[in-house]
PANU-214962 format. One record per atom (N, C-alpha, C): residue number from 1; residue in three letters; atom name; z, x, y. Coordinates in Angstrom, 3 decimals. Atoms other than C-alpha are relative to their C-alpha. Layout:
<atoms>
@resi: NUM; resn: ALA; name: CA; pz: Z; px: X; py: Y
...
</atoms>
This chain:
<atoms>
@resi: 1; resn: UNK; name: N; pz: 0.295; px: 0.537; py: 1.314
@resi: 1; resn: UNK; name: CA; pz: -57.222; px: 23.083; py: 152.516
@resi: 1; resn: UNK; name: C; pz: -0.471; px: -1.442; py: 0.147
@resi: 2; resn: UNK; name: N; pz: 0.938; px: 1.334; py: 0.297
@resi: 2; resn: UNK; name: CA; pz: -59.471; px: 19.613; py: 151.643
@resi: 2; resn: UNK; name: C; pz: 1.239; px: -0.846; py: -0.101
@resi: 3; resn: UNK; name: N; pz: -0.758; px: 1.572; py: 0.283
@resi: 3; resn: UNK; name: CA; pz: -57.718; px: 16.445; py: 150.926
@resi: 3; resn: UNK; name: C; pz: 0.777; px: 0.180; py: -1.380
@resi: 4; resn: UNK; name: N; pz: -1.353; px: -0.827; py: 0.728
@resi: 4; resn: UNK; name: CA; pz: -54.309; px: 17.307; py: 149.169
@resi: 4; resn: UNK; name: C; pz: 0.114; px: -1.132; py: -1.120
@resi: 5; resn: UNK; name: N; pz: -0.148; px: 1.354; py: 1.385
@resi: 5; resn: UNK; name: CA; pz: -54.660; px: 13.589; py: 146.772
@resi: 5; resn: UNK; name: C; pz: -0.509; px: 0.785; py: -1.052
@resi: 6; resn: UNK; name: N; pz: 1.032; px: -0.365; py: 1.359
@resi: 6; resn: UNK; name: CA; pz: -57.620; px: 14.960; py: 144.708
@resi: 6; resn: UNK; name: C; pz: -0.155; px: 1.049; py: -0.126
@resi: 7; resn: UNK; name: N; pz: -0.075; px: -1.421; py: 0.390
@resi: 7; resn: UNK; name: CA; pz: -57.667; px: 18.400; py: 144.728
@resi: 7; resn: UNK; name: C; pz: 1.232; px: 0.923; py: -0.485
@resi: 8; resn: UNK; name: N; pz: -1.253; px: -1.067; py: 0.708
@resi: 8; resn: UNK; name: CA; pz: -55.531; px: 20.910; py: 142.740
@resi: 8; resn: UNK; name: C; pz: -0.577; px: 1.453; py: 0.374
@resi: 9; resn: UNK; name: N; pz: 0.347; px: -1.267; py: -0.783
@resi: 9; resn: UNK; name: CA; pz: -55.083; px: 24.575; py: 143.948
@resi: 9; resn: UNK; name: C; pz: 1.005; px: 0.935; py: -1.384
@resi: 10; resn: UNK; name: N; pz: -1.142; px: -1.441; py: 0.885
@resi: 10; resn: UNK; name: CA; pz: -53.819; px: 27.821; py: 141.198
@resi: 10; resn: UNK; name: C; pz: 0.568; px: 0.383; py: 1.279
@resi: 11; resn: UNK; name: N; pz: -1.032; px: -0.741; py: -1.227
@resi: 11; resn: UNK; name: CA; pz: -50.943; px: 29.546; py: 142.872
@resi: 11; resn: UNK; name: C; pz: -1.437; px: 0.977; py: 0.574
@resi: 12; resn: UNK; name: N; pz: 0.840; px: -0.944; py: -0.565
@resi: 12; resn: UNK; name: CA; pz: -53.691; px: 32.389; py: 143.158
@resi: 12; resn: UNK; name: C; pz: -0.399; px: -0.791; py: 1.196
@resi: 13; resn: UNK; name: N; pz: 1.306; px: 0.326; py: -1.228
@resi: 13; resn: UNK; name: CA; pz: -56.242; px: 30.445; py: 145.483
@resi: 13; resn: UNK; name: C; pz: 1.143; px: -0.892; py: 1.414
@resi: 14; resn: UNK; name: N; pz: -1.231; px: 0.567; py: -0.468
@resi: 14; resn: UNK; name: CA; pz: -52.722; px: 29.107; py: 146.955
@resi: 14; resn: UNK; name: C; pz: 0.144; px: 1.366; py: 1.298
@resi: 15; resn: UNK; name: N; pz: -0.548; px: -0.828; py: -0.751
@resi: 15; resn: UNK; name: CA; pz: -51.558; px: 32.341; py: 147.972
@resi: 15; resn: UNK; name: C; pz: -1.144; px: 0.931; py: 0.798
@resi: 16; resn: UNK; name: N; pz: 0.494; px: -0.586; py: -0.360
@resi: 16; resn: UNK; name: CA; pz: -54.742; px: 33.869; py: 148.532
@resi: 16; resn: UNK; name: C; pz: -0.849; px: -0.759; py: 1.646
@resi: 17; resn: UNK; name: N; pz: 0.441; px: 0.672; py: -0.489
@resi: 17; resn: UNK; name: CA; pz: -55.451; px: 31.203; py: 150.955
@resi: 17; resn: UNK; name: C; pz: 0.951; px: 0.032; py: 1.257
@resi: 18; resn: UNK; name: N; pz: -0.698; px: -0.146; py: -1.173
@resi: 18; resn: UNK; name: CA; pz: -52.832; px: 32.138; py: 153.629
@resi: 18; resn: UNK; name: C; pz: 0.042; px: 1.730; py: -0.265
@resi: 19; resn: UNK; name: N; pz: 0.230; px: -1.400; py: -0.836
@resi: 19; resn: UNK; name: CA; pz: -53.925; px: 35.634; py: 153.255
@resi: 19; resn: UNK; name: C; pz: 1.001; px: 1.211; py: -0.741
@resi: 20; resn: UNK; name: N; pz: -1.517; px: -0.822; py: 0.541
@resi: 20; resn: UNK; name: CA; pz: -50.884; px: 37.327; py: 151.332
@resi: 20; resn: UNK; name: C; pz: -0.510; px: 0.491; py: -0.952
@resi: 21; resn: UNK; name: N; pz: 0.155; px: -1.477; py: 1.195
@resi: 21; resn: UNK; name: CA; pz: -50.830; px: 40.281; py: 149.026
@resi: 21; resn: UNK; name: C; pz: 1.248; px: -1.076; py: -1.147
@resi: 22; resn: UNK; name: N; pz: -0.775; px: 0.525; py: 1.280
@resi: 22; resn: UNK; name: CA; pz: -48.686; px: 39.476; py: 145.660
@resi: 22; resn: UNK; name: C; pz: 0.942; px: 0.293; py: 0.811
@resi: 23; resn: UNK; name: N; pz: -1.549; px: -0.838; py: -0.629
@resi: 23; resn: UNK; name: CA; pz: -45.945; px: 41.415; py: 147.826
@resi: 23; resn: UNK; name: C; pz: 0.572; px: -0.920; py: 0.501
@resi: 24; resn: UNK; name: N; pz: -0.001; px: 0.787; py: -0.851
@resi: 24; resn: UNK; name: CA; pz: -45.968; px: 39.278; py: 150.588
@resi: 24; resn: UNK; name: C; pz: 0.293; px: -1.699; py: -0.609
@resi: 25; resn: UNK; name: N; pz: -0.441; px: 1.455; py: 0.518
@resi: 25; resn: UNK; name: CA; pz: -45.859; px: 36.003; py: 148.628
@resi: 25; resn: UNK; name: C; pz: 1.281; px: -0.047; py: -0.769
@resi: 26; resn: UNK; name: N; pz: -0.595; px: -0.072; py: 0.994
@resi: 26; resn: UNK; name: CA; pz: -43.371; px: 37.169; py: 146.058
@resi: 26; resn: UNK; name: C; pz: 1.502; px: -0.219; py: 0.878
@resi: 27; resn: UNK; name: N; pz: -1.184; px: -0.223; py: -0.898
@resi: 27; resn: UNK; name: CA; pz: -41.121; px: 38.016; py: 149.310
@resi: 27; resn: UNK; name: C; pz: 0.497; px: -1.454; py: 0.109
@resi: 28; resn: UNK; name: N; pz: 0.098; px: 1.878; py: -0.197
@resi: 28; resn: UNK; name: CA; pz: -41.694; px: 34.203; py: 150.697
@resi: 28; resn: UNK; name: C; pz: 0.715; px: -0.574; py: -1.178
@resi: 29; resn: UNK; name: N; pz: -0.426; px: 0.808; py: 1.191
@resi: 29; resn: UNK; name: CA; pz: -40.901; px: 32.843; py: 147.189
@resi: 29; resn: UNK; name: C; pz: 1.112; px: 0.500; py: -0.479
@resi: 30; resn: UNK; name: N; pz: -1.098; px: -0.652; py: 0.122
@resi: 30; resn: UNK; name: CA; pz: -38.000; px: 35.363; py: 147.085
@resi: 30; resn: UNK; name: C; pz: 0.108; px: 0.456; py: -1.910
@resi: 31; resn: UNK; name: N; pz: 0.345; px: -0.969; py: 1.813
@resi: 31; resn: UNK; name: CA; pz: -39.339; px: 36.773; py: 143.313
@resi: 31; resn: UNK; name: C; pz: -0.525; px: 0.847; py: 0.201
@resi: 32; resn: UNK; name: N; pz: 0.989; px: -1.168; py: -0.062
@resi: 32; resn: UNK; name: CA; pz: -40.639; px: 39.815; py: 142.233
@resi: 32; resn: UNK; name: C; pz: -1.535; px: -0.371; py: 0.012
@resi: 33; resn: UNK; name: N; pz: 1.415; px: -0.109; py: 0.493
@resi: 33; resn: UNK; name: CA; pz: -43.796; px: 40.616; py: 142.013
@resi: 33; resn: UNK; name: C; pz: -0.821; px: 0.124; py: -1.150
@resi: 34; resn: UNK; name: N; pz: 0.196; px: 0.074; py: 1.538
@resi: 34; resn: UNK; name: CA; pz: -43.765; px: 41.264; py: 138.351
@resi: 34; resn: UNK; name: C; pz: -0.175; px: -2.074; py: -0.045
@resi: 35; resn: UNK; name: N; pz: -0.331; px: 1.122; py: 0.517
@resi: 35; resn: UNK; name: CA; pz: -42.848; px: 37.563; py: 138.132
@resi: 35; resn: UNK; name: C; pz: -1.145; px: -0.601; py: 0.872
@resi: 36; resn: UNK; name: N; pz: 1.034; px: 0.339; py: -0.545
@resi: 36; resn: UNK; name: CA; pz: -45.211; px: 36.205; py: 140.632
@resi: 36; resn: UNK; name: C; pz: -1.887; px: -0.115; py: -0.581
@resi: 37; resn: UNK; name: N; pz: 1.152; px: -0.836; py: 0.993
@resi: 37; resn: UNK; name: CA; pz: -47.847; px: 38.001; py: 138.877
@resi: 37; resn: UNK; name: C; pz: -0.056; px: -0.646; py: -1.888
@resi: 38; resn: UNK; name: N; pz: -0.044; px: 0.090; py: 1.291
@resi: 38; resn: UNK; name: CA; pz: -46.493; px: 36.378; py: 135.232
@resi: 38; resn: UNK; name: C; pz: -0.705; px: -1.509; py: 0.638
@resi: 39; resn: UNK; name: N; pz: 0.190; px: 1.300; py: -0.321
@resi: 39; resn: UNK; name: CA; pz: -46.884; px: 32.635; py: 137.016
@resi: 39; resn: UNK; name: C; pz: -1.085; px: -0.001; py: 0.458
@resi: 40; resn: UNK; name: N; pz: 1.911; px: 0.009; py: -0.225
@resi: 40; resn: UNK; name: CA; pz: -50.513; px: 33.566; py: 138.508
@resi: 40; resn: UNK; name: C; pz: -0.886; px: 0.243; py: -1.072
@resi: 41; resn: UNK; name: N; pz: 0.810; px: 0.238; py: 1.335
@resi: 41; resn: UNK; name: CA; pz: -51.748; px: 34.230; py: 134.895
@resi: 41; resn: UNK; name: C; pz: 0.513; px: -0.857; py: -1.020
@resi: 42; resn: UNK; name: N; pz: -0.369; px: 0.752; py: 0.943
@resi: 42; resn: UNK; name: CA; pz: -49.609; px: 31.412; py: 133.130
@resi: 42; resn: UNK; name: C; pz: 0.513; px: 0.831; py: -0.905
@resi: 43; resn: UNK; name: N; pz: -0.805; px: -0.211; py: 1.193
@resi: 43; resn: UNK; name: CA; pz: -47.626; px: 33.661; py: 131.010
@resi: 43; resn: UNK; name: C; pz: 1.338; px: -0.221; py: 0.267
@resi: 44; resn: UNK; name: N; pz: -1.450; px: 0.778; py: 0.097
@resi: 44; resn: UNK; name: CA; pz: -44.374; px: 32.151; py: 132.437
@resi: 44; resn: UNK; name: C; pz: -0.134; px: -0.872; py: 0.867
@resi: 45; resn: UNK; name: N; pz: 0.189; px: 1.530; py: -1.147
@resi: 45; resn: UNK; name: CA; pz: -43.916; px: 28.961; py: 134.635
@resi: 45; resn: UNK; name: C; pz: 1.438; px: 0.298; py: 1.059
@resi: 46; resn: UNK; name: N; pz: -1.533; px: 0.122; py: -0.750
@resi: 46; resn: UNK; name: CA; pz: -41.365; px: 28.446; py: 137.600
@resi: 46; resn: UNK; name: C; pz: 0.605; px: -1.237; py: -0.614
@resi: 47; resn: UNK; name: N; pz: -0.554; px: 1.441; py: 0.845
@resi: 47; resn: UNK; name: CA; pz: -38.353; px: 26.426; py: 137.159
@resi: 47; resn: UNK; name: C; pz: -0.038; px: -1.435; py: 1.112
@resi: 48; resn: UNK; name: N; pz: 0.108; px: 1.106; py: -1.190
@resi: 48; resn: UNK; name: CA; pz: -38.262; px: 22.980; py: 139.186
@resi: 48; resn: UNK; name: C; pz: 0.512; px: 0.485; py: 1.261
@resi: 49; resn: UNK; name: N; pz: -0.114; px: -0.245; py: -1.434
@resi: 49; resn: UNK; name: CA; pz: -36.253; px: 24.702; py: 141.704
@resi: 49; resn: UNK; name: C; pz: -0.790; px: 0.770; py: 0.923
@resi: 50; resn: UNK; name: N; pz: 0.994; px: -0.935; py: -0.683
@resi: 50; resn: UNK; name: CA; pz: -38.741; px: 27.349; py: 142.241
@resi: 50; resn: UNK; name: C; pz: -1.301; px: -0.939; py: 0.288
@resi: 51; resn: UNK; name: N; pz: 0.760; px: 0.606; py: -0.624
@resi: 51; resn: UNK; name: CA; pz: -41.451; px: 24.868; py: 142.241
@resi: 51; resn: UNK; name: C; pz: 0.533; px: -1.091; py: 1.284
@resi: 52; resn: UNK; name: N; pz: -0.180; px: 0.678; py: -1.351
@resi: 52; resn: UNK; name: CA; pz: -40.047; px: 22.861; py: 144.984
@resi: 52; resn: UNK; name: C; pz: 0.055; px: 1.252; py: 0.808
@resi: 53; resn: UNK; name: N; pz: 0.171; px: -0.740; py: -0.796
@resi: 53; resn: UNK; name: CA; pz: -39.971; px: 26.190; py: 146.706
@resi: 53; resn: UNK; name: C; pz: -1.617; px: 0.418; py: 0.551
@resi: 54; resn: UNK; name: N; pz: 1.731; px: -0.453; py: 0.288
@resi: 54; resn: UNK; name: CA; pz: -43.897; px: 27.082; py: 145.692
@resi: 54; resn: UNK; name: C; pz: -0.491; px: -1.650; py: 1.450
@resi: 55; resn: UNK; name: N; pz: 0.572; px: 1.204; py: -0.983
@resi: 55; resn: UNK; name: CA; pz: -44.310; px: 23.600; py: 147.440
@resi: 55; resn: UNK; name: C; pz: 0.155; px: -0.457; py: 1.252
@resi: 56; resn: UNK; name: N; pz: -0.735; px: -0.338; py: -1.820
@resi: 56; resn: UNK; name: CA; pz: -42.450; px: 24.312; py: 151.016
@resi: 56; resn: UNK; name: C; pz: -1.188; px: 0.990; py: 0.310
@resi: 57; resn: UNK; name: N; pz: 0.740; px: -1.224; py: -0.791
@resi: 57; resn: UNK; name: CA; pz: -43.925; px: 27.340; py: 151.287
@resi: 57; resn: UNK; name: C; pz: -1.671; px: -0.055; py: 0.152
@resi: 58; resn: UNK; name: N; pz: 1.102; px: 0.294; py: -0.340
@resi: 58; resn: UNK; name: CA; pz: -47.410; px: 26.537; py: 150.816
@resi: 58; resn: UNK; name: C; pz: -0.362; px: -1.176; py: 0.493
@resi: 59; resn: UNK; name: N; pz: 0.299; px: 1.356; py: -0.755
@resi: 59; resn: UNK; name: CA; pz: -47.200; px: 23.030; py: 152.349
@resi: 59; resn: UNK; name: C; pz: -0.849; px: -0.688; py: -1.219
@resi: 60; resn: UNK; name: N; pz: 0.371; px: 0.194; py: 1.054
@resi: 60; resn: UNK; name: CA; pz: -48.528; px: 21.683; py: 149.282
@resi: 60; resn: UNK; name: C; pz: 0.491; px: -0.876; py: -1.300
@resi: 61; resn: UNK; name: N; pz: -0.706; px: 0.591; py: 0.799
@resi: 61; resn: UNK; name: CA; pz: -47.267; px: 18.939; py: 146.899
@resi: 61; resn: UNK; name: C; pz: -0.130; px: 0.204; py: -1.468
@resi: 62; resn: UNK; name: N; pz: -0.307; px: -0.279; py: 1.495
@resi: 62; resn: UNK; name: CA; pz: -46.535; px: 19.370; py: 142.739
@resi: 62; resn: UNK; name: C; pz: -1.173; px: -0.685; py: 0.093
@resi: 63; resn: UNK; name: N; pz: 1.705; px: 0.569; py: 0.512
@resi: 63; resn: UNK; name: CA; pz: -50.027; px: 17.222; py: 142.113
@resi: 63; resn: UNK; name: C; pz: -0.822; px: 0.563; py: 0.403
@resi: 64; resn: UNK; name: N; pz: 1.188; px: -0.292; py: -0.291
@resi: 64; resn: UNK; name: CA; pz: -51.736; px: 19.421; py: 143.979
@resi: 64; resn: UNK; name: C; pz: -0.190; px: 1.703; py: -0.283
@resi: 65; resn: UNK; name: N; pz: 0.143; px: -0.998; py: 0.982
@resi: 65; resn: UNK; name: CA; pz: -50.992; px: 22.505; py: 141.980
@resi: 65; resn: UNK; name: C; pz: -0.093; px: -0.016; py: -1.155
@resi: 66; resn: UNK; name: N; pz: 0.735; px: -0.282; py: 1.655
@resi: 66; resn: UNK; name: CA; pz: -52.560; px: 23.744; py: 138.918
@resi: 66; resn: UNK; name: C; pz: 0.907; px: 1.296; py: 0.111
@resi: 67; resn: UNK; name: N; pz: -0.583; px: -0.926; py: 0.802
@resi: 67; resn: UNK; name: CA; pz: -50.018; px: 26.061; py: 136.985
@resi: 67; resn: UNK; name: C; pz: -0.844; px: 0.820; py: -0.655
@resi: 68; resn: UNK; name: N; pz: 0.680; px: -0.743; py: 0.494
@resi: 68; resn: UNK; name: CA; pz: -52.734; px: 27.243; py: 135.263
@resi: 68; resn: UNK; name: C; pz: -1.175; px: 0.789; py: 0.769
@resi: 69; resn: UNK; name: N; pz: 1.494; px: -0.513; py: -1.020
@resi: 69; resn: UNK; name: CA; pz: -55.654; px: 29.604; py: 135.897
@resi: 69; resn: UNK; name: C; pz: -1.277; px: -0.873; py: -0.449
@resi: 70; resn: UNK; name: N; pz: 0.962; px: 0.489; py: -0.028
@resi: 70; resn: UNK; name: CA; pz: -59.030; px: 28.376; py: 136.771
@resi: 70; resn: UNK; name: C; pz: -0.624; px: 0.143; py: -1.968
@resi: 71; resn: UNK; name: N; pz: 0.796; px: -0.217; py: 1.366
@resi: 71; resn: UNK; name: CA; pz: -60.586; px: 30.200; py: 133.621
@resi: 71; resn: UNK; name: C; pz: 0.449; px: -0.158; py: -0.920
@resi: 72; resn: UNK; name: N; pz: -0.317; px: 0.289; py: 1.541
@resi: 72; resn: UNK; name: CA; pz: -57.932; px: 29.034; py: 130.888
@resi: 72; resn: UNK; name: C; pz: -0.023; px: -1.604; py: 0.150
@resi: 73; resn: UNK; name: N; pz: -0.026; px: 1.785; py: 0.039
@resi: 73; resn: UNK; name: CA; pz: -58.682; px: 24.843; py: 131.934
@resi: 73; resn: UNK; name: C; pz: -0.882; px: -0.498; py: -0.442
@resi: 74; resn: UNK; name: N; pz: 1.569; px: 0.145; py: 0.147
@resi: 74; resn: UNK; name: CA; pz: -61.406; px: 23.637; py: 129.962
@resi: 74; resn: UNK; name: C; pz: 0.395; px: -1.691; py: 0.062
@resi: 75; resn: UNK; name: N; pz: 0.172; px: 1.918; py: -0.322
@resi: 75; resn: UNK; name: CA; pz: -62.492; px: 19.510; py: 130.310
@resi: 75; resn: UNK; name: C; pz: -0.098; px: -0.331; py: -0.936
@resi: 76; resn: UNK; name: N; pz: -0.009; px: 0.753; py: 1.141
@resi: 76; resn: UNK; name: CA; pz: -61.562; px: 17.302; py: 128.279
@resi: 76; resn: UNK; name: C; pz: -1.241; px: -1.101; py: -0.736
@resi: 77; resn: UNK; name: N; pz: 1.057; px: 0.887; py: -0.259
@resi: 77; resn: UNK; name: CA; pz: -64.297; px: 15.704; py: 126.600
@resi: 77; resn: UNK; name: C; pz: 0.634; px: -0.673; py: -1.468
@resi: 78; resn: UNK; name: N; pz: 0.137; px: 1.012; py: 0.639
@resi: 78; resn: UNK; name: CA; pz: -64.168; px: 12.784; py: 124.274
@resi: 78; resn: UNK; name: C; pz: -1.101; px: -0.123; py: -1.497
@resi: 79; resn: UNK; name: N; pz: 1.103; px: 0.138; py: 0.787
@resi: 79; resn: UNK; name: CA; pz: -65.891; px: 12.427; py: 120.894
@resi: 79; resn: UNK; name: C; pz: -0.430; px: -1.261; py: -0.427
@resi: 80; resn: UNK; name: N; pz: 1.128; px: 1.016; py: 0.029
@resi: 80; resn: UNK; name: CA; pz: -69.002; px: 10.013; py: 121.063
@resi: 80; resn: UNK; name: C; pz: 0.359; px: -0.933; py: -1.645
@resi: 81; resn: UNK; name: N; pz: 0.192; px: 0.611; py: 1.374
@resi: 81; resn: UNK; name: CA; pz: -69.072; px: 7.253; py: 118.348
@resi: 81; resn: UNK; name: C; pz: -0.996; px: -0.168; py: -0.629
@resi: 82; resn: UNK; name: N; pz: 1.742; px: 0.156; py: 1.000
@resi: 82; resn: UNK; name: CA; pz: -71.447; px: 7.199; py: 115.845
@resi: 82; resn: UNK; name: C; pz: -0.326; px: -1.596; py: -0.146
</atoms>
């Protein structure tokens, strides 16, 4: 993975990035796979202890995960002054 300051990684591109099936990660993270599967589409979050786990196991610090998925983050934009 790039330079761990400025870049943010979804669990997906996380887990899919050492190669692991949902199975296989869920094992590592010691959750199901149902649940694994709720936190890769943002319909539930881990709790701090599980994210300090998410962040061992992928070598990976809390700033440099995105909880969310790619396709629900839109950019913030600013409205221009008249």
């Amino acid at each position: 993975m790039a330079d761990k300051t400025s870049t943010t990684y979804t669990l997906l591109q996380l887990r899919t990035g050492k190669r692991w099936t949902q199975k296989e990660a869920a094992k590592e993270l010691g959750v199901s796979e149902s649940t694994l599967s709720k936190w890769e589409n943002a319909i539930r979050f881990p709790t701090m202890d599980q994210v300090w786990l998410i962040e061992d196991t992928y070598g990976v610090p809390l700033s440099g995960i995105n909880f969310l998925p790619e396709n629900t983050v839109k950019p913030f934009k600013t409205k221009e002054a008249s």
